[in-house]
N, C-alpha and C positions, 0 to 999 in steps of 0.2 A: 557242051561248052567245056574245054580245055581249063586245066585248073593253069592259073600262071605259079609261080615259083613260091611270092609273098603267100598268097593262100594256102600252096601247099603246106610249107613253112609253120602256119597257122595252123590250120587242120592237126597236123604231126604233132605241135605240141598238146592237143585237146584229146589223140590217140594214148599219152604217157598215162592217165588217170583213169580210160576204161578197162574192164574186161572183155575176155570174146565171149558172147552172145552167142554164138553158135561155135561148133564141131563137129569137125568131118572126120570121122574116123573108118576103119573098115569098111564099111558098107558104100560110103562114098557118096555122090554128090546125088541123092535119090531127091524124088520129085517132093517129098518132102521137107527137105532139107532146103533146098530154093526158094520152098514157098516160106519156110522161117527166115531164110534170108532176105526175100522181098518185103516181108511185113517188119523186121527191123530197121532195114531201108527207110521206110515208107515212116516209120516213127521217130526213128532216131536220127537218120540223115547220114552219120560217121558210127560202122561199130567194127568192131574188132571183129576176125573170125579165124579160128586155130585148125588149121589144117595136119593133121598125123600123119602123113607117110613120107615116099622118100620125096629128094628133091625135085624130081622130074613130074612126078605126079602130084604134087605140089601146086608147081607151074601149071601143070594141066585144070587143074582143078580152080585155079584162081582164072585164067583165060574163061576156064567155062561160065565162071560165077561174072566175070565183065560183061560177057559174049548175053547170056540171060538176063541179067538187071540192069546192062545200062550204066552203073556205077562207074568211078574210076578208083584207081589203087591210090590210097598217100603214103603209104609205105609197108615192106614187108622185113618182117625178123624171125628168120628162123622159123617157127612154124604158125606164127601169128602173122596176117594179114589184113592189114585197116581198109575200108570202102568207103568211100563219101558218093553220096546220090543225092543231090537237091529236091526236097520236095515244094514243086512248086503251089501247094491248096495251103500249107501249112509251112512254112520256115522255121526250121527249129534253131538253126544255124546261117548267122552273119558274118559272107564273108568278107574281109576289106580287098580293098580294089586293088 
């Protein structure tokens, strides 16, 4: 389900007050690293995640992390990149219509 604009909107300002939860640094997007990512997913619903390199691998890295979890982007800055995934067993996150 496509986020519409108001949600995004929402989402974004609930991204200003966390930290990223994970980091991808040299080593890169290892089978570990996904799997921290899906269980933050699966908990927290929205987290930040700090990507280090340049900007093209960046992109690539953030594609990968959609293409794997399913998630959608609500926004990127620089080397931080927010994920919102609805967990549908548990709602931690209401969003308005």
């Amino acid at each position: 389900m496509p986020l519409n604009n108001r949600q995004l909107r929402f989402l974004r300002g609930r991204t200003h007050k966390l930290s990223p939860v994970v980091i991808v640094a040299d080593k890169g997007l290892t089978e570990n690293v996904l799997a921290e990512i899906e269980s933050a997913l699966e908990h927290h619903e929205l987290i930040k995640v700090k990507l280090r390199a340049d900007r093209e691998q960046r992109a690539r890295w953030a594609e990968e992390i959609l293409a794997g979890s399913g998630a959608e982007i609500v926004h990127s800055i620089g080397q931080v990149v927010s994920f919102y995934r609805r967990n549908p067993d548990k709602t931690v996150i209401v969003l308005p219509d």
